[in-house]
mmCIF file of the C-alpha atoms, coordinates in Angstrom:
data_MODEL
# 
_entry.id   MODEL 
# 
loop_
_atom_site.group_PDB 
_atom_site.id 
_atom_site.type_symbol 
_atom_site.label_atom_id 
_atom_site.label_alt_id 
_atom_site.label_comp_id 
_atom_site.label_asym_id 
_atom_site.label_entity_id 
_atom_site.label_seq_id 
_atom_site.pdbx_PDB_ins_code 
_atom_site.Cartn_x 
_atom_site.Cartn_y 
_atom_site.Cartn_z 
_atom_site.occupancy 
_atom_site.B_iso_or_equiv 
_atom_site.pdbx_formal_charge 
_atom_site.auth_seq_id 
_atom_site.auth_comp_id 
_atom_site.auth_asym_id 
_atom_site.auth_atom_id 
_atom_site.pdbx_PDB_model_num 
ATOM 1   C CA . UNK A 1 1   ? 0.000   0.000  0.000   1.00 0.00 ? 1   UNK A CA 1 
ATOM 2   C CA . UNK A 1 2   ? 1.145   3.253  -0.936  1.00 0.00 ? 2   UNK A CA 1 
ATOM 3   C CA . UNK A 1 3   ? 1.943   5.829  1.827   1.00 0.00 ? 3   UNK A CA 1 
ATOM 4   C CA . UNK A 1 4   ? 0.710   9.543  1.770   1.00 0.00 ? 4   UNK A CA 1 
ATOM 5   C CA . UNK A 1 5   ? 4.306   11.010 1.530   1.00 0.00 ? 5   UNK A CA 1 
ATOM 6   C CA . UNK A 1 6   ? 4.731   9.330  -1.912  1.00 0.00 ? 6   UNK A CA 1 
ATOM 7   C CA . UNK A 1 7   ? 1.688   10.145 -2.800  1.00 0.00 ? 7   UNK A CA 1 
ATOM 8   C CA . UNK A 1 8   ? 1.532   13.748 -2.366  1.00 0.00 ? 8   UNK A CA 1 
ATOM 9   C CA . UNK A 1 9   ? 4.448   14.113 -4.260  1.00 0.00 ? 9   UNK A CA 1 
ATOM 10  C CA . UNK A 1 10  ? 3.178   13.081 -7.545  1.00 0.00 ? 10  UNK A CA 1 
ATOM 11  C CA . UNK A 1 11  ? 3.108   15.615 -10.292 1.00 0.00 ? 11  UNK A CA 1 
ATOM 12  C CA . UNK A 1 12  ? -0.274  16.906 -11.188 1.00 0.00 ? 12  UNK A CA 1 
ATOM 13  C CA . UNK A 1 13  ? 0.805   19.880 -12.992 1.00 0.00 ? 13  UNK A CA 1 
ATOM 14  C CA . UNK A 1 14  ? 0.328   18.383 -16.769 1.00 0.00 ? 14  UNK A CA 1 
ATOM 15  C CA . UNK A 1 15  ? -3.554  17.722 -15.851 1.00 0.00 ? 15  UNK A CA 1 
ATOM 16  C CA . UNK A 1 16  ? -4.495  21.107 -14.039 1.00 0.00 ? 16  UNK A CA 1 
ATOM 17  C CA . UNK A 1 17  ? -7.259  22.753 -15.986 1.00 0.00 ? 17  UNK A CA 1 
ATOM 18  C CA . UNK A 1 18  ? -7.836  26.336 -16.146 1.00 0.00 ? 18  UNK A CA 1 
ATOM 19  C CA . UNK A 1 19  ? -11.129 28.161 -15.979 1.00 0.00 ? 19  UNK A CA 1 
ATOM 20  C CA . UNK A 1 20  ? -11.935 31.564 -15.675 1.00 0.00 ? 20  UNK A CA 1 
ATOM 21  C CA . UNK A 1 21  ? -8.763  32.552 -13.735 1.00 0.00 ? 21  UNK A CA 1 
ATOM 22  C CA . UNK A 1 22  ? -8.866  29.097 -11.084 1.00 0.00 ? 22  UNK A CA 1 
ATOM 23  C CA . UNK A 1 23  ? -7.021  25.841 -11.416 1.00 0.00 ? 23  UNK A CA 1 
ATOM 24  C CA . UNK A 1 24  ? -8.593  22.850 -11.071 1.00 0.00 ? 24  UNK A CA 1 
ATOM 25  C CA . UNK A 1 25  ? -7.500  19.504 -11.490 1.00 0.00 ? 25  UNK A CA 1 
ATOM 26  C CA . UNK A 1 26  ? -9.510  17.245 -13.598 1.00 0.00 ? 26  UNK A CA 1 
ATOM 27  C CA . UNK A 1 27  ? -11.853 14.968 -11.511 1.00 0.00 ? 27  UNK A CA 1 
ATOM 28  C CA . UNK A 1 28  ? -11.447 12.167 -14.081 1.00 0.00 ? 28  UNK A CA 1 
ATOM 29  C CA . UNK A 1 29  ? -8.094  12.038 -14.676 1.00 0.00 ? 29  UNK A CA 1 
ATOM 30  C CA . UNK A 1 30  ? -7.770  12.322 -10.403 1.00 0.00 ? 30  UNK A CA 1 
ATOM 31  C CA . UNK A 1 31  ? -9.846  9.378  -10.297 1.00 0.00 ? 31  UNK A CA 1 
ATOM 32  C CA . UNK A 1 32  ? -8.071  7.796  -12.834 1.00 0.00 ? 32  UNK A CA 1 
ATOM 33  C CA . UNK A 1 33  ? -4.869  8.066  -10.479 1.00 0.00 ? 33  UNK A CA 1 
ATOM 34  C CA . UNK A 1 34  ? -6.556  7.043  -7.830  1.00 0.00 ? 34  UNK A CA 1 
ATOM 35  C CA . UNK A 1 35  ? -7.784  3.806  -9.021  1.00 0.00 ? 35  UNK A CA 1 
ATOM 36  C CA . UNK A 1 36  ? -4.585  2.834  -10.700 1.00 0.00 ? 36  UNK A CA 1 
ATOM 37  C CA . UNK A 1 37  ? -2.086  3.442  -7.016  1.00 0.00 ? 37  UNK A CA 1 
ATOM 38  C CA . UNK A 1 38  ? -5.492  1.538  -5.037  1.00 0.00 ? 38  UNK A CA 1 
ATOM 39  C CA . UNK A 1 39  ? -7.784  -0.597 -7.319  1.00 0.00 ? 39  UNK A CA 1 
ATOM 40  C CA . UNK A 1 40  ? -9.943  -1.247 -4.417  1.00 0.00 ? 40  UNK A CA 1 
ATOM 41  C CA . UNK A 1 41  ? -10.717 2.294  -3.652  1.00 0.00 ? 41  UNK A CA 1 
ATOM 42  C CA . UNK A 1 42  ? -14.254 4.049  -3.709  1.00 0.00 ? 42  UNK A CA 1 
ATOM 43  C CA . UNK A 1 43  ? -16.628 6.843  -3.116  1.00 0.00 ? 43  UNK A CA 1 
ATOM 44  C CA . UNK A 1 44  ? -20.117 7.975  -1.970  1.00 0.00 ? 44  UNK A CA 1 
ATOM 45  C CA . UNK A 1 45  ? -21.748 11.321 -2.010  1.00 0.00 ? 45  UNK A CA 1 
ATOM 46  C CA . UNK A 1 46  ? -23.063 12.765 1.446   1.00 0.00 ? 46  UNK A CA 1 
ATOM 47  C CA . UNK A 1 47  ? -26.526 14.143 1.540   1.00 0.00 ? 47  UNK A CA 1 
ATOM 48  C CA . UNK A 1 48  ? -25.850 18.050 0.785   1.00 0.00 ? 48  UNK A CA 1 
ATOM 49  C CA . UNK A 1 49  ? -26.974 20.554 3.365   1.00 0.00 ? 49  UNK A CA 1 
ATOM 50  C CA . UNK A 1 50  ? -28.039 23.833 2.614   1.00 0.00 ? 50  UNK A CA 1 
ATOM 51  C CA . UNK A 1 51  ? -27.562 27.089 3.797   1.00 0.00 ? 51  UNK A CA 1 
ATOM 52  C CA . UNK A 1 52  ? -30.364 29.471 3.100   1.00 0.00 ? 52  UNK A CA 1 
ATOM 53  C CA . UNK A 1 53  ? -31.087 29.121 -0.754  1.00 0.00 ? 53  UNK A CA 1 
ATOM 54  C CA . UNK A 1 54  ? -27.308 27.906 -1.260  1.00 0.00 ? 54  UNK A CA 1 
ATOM 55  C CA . UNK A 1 55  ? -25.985 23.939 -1.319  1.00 0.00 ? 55  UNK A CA 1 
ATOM 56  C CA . UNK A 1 56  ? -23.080 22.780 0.043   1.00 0.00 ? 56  UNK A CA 1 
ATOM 57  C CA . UNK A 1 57  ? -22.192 19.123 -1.456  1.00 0.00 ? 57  UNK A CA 1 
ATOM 58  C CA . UNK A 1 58  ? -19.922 16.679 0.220   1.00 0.00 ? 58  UNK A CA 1 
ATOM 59  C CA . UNK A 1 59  ? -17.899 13.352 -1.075  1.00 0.00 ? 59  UNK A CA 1 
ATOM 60  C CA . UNK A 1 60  ? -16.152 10.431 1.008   1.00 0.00 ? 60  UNK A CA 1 
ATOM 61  C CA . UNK A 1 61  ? -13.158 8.789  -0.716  1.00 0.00 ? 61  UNK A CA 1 
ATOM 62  C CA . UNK A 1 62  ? -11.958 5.310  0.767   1.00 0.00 ? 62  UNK A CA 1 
ATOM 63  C CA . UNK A 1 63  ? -8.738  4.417  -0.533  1.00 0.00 ? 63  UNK A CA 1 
ATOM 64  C CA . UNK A 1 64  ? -4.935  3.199  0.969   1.00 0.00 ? 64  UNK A CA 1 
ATOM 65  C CA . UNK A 1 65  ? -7.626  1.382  3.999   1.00 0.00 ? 65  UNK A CA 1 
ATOM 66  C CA . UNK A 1 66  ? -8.447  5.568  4.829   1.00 0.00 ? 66  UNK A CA 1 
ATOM 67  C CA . UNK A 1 67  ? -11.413 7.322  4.760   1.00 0.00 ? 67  UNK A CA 1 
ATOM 68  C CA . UNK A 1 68  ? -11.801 10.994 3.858   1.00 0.00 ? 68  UNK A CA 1 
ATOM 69  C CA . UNK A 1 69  ? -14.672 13.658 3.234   1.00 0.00 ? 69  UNK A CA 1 
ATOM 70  C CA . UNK A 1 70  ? -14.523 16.564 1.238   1.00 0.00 ? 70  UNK A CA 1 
ATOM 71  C CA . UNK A 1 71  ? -17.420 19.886 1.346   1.00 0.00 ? 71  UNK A CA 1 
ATOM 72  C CA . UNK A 1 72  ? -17.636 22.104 -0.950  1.00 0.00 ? 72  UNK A CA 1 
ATOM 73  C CA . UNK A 1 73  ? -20.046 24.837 -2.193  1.00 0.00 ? 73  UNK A CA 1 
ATOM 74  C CA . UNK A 1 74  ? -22.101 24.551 -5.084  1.00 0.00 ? 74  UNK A CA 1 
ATOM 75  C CA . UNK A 1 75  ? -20.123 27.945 -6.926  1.00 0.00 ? 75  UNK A CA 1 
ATOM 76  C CA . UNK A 1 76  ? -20.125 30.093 -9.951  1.00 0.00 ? 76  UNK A CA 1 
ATOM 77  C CA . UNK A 1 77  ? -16.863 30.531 -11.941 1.00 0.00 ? 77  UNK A CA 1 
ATOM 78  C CA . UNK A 1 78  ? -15.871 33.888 -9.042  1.00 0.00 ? 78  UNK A CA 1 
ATOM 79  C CA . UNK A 1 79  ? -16.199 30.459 -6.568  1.00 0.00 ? 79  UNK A CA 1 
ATOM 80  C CA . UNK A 1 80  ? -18.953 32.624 -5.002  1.00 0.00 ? 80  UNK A CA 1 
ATOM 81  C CA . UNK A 1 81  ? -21.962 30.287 -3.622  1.00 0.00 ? 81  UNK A CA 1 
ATOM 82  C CA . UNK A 1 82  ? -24.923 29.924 -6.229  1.00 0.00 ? 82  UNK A CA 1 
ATOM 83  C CA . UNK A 1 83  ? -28.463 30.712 -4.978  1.00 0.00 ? 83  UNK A CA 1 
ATOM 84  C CA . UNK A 1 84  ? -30.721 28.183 -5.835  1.00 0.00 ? 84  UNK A CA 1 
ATOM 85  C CA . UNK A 1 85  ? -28.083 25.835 -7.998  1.00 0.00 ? 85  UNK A CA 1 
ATOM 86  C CA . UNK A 1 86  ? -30.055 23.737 -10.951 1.00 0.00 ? 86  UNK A CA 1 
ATOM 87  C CA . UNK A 1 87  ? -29.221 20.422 -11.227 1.00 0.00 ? 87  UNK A CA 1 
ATOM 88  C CA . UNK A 1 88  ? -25.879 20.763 -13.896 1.00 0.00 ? 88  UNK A CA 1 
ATOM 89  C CA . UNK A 1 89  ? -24.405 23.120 -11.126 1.00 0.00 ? 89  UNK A CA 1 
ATOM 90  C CA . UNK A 1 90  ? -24.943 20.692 -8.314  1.00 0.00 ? 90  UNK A CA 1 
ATOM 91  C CA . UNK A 1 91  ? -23.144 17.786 -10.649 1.00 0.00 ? 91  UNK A CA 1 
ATOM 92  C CA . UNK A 1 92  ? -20.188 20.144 -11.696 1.00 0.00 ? 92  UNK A CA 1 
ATOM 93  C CA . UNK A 1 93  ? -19.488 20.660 -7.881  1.00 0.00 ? 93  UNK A CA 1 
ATOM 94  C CA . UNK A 1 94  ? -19.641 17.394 -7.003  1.00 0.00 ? 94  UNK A CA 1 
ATOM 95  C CA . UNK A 1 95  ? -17.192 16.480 -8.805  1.00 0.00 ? 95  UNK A CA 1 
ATOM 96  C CA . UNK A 1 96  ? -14.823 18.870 -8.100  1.00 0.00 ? 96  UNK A CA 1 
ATOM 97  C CA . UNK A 1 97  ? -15.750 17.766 -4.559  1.00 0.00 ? 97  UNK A CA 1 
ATOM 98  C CA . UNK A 1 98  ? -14.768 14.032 -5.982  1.00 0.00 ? 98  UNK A CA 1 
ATOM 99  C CA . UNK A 1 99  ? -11.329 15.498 -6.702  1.00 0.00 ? 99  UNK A CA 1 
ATOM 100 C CA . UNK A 1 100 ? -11.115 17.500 -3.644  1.00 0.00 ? 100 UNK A CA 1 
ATOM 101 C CA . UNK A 1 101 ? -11.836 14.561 -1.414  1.00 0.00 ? 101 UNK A CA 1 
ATOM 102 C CA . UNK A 1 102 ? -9.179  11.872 -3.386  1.00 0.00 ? 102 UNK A CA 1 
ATOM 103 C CA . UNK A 1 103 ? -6.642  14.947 -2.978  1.00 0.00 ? 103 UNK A CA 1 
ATOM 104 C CA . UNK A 1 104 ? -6.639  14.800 0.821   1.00 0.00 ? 104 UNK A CA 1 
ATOM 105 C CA . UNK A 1 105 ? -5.270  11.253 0.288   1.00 0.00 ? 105 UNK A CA 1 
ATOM 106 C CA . UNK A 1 106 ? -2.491  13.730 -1.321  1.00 0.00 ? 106 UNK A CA 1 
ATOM 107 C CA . UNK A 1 107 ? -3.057  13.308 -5.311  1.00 0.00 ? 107 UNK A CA 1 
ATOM 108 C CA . UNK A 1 108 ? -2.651  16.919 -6.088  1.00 0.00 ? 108 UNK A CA 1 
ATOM 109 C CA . UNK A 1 109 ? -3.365  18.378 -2.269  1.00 0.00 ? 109 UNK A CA 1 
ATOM 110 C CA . UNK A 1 110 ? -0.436  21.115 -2.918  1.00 0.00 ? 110 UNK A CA 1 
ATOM 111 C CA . UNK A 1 111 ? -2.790  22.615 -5.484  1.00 0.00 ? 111 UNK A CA 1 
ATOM 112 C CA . UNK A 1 112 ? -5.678  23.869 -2.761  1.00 0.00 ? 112 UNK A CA 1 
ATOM 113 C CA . UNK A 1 113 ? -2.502  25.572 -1.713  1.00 0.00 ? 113 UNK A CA 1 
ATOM 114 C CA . UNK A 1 114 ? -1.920  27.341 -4.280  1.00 0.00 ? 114 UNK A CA 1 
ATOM 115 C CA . UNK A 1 115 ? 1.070   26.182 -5.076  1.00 0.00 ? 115 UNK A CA 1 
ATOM 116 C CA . UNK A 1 116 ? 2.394   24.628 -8.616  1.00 0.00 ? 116 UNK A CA 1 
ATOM 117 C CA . UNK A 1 117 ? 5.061   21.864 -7.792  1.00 0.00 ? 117 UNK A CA 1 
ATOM 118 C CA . UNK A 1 118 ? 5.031   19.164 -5.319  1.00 0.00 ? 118 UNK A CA 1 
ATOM 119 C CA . UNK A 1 119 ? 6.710   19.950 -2.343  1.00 0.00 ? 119 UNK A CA 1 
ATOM 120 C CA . UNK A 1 120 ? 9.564   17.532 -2.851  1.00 0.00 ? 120 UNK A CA 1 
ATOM 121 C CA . UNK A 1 121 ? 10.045  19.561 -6.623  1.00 0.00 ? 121 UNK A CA 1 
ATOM 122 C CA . UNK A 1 122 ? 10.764  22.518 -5.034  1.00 0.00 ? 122 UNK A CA 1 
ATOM 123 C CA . UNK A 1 123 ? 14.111  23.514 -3.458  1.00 0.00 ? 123 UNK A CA 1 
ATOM 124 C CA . UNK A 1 124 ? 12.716  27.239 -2.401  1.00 0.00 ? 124 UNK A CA 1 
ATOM 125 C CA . UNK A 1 125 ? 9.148   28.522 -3.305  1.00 0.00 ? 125 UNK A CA 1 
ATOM 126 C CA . UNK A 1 126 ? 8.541   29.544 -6.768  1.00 0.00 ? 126 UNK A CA 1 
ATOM 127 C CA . UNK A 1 127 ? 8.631   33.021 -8.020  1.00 0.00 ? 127 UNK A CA 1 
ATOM 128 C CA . UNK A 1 128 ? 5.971   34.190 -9.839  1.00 0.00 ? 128 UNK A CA 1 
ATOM 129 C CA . UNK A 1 129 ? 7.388   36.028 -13.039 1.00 0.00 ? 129 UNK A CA 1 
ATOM 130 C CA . UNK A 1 130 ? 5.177   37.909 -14.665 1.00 0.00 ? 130 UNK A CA 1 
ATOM 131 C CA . UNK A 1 131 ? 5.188   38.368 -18.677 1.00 0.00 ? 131 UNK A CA 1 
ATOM 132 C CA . UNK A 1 132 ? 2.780   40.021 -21.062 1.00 0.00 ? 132 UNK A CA 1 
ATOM 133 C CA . UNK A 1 133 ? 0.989   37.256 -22.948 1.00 0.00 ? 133 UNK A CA 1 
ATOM 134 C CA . UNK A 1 134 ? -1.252  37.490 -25.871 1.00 0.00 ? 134 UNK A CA 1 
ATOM 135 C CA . UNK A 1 135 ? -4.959  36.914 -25.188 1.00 0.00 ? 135 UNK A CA 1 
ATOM 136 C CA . UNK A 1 136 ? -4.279  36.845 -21.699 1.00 0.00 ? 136 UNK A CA 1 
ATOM 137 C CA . UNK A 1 137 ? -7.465  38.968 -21.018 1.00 0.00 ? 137 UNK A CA 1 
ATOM 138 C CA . UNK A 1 138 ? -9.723  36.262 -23.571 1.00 0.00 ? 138 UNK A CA 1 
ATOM 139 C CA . UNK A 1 139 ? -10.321 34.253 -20.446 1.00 0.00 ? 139 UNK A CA 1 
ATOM 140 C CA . UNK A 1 140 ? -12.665 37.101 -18.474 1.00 0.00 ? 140 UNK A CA 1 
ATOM 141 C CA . UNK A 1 141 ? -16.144 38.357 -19.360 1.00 0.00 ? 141 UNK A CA 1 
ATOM 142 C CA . UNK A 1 142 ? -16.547 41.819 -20.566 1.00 0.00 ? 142 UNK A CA 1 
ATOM 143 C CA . UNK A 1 143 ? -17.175 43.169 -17.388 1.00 0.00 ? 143 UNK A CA 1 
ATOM 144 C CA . UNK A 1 144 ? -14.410 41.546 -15.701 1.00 0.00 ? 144 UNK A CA 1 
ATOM 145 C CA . UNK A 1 145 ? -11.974 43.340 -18.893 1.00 0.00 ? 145 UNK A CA 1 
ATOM 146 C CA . UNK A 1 146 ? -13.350 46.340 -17.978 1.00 0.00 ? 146 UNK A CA 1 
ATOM 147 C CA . UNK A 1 147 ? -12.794 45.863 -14.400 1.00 0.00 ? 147 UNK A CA 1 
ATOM 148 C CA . UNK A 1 148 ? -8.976  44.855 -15.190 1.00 0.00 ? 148 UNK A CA 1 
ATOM 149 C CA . UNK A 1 149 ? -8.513  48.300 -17.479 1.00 0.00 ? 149 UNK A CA 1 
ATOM 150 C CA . UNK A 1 150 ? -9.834  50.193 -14.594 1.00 0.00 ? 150 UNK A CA 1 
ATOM 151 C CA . UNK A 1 151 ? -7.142  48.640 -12.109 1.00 0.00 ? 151 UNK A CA 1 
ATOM 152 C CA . UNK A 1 152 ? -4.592  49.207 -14.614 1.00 0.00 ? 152 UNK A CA 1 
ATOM 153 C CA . UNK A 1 153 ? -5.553  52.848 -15.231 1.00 0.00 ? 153 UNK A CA 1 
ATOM 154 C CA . UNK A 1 154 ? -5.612  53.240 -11.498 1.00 0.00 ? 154 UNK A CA 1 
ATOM 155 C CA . UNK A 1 155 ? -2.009  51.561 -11.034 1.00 0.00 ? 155 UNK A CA 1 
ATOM 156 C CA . UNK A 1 156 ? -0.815  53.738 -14.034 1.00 0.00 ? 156 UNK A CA 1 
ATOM 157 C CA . UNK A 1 157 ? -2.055  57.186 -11.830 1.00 0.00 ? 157 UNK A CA 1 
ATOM 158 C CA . UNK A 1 158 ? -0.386  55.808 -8.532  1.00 0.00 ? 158 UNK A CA 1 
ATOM 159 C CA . UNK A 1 159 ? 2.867   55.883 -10.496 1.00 0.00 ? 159 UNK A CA 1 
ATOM 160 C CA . UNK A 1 160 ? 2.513   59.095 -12.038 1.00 0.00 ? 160 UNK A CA 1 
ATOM 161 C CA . UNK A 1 161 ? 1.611   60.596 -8.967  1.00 0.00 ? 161 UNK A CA 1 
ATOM 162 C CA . UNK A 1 162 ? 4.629   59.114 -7.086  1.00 0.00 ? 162 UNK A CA 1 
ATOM 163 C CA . UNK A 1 163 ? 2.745   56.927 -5.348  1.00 0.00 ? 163 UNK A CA 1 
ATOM 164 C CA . UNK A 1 164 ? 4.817   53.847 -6.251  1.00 0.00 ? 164 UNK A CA 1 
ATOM 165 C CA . UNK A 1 165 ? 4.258   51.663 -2.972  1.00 0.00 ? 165 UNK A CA 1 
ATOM 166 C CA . UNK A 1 166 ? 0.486   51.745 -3.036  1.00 0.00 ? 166 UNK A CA 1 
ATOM 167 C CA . UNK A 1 167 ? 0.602   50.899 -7.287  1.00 0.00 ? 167 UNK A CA 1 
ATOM 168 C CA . UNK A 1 168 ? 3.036   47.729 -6.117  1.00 0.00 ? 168 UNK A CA 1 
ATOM 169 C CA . UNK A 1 169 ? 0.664   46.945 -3.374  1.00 0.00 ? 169 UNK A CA 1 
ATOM 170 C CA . UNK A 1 170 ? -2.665  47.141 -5.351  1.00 0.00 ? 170 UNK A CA 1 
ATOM 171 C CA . UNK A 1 171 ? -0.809  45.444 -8.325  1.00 0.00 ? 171 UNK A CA 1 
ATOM 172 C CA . UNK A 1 172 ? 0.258   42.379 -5.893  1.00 0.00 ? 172 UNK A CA 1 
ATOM 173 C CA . UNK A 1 173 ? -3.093  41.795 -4.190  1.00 0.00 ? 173 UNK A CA 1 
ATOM 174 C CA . UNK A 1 174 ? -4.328  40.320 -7.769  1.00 0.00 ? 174 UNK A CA 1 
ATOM 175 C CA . UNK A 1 175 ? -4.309  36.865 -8.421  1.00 0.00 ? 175 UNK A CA 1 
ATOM 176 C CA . UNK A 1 176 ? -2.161  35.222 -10.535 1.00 0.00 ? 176 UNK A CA 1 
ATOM 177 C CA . UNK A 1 177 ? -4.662  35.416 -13.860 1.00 0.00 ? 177 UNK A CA 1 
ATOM 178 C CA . UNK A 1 178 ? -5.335  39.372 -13.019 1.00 0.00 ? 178 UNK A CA 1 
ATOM 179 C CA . UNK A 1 179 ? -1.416  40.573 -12.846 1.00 0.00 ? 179 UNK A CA 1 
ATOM 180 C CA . UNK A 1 180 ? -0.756  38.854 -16.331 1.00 0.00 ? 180 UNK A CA 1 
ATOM 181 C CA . UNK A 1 181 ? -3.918  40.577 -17.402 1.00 0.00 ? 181 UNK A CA 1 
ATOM 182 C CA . UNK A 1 182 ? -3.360  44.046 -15.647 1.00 0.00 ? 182 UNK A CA 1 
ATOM 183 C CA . UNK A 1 183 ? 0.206   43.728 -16.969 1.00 0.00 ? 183 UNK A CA 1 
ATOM 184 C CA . UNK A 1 184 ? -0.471  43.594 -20.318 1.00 0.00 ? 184 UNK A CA 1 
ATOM 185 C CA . UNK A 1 185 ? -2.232  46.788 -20.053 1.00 0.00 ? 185 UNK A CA 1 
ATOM 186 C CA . UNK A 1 186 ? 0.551   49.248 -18.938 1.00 0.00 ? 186 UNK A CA 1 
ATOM 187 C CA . UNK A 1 187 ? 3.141   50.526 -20.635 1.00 0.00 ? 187 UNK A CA 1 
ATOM 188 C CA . UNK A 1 188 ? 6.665   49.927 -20.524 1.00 0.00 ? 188 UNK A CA 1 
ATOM 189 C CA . UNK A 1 189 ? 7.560   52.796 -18.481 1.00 0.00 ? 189 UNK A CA 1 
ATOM 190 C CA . UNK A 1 190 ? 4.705   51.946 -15.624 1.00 0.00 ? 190 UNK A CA 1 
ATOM 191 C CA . UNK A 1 191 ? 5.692   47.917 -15.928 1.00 0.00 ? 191 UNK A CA 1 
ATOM 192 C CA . UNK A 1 192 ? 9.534   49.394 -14.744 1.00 0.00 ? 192 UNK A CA 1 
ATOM 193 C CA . UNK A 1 193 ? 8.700   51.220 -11.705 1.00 0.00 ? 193 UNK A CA 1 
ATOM 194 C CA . UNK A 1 194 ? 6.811   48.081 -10.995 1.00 0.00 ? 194 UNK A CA 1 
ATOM 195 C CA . UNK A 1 195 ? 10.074  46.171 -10.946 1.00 0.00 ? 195 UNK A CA 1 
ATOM 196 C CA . UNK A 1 196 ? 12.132  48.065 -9.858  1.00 0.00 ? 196 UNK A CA 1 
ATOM 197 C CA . UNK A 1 197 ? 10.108  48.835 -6.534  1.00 0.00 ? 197 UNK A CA 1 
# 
C-alpha cells in the first residue's frame, strides 16, 4: 500500500485545468490516479446541506484502507456560492468535490494551496514572473476586462503621482490570472517602476 508522503508528491501539474482565472485539477483524470495506485478504492456522495437558498455538497473517498470527506459549495466561476443551484451546477461541484476529497489522500493536495510543484520539486518557493501574454485577457467576461482596465488605469495614476508603494501593493493583491492581465495593459515605463520597486 502506498503511503501519503509518496503520494503527495506526484506531479499533477500536466492535468491542471484552467477556468476563468482558477485551477482545477480534472476529476477524471484524479480518479483515474486514484484507481490505478489503489484498485480497491471508492466513493459515496453525502446528503448536501443547505444554507439558506445555497448547497453545500460533500464526497467520502476510501482508498490506501483511509477514509476521507470533502465539502464544498455549489459555486459560480468567481467560486462565489450559487443561490438556488439547478441540477448541472450541483453535478459540476460534485465532482470537483470528488477530486477534492481523493486529494486529501495527497493526489494533487499542494494545489488547494496554491502552489504549482510538489513539495519535494521545489528547493525554495517559486517566483511568480510575470510576462505580457497574448490573449491573456480572452479568459474574463466583458465586465471583468473592464474591471482589469480600470485597475490598470488606477495603477498607471499611482505611479505618475509618485505613489509607487500603493501601485506595487494594489498590483500584488491580484491573483495570478489578473497581474498577467493588468500587466499587459501598462506601458513599458509603468511595468519598470513596478520592478524596480
Amino acid at each position: 500500500m502506498m503511503r501519503y508522503q509518496d503520494i503527495r508528491n506526484i506531479n499533477v501539474s500536466d492535468y491542471i485545468e484552467k477556468k476563468n482565472g482558477l485551477n482545477y485539477l480534472s476529476w477524471s483524470w484524479a480518479l483515474d490516479q486514484l484507481l490505478l495506485l489503489d484498485e480497491n478504492a471508492s466513493w459515496e456522495y453525502l446528503e448536501p446541506q443547505y444554507f439558506n437558498d445555497t448547497m453545500m455538497v460533500f464526497c467520502r473517498v476510501h482508498a490506501f484502507g483511509k477514509s476521507r470527506t470533502a465539502q464544498l459549495p455549489v459555486m459560480d466561476y468567481l467560486n462565489q456560492p450559487i443561490t438556488n443551484p439547478n441540477s448541472f451546477q450541483v453535478n459540476t461541484a460534485m465532482q470537483r468535490c470528488l477530486a477534492k476529497a481523493i486529494s486529501l489522500h495527497g493526489i494533487g493536495l499542494y494545489l488547494y494551496s496554491g502552489e504549482d510543484l510538489p513539495i519535494s520539486n521545489r528547493i525554495s518557493p517559486p517566483k511568480q514572473k510575470i510576462t505580457p501574454t497574448a490573449g491573456a485577457m480572452d479568459q474574463f467576461s466583458l465586465e471583468e476586462r473592464e474591471l482589469l482596465h480600470g485597475i490598470a488605469e488606477e495603477i498607471s495614476h499611482l505611479i505618475h503621482t509618485d505613489k509607487h508603494v500603493e501601485a506595487k501593493s494594489y498590483f500584488e493583491s491580484l491573483n495570478r490570472e489578473e497581474k498577467i492581465a493588468v500587466w499587459s495593459l501598462l506601458n513599458s515605463k509603468i511595468r519598470k517602476s513596478i520592478k524596480n520597486l
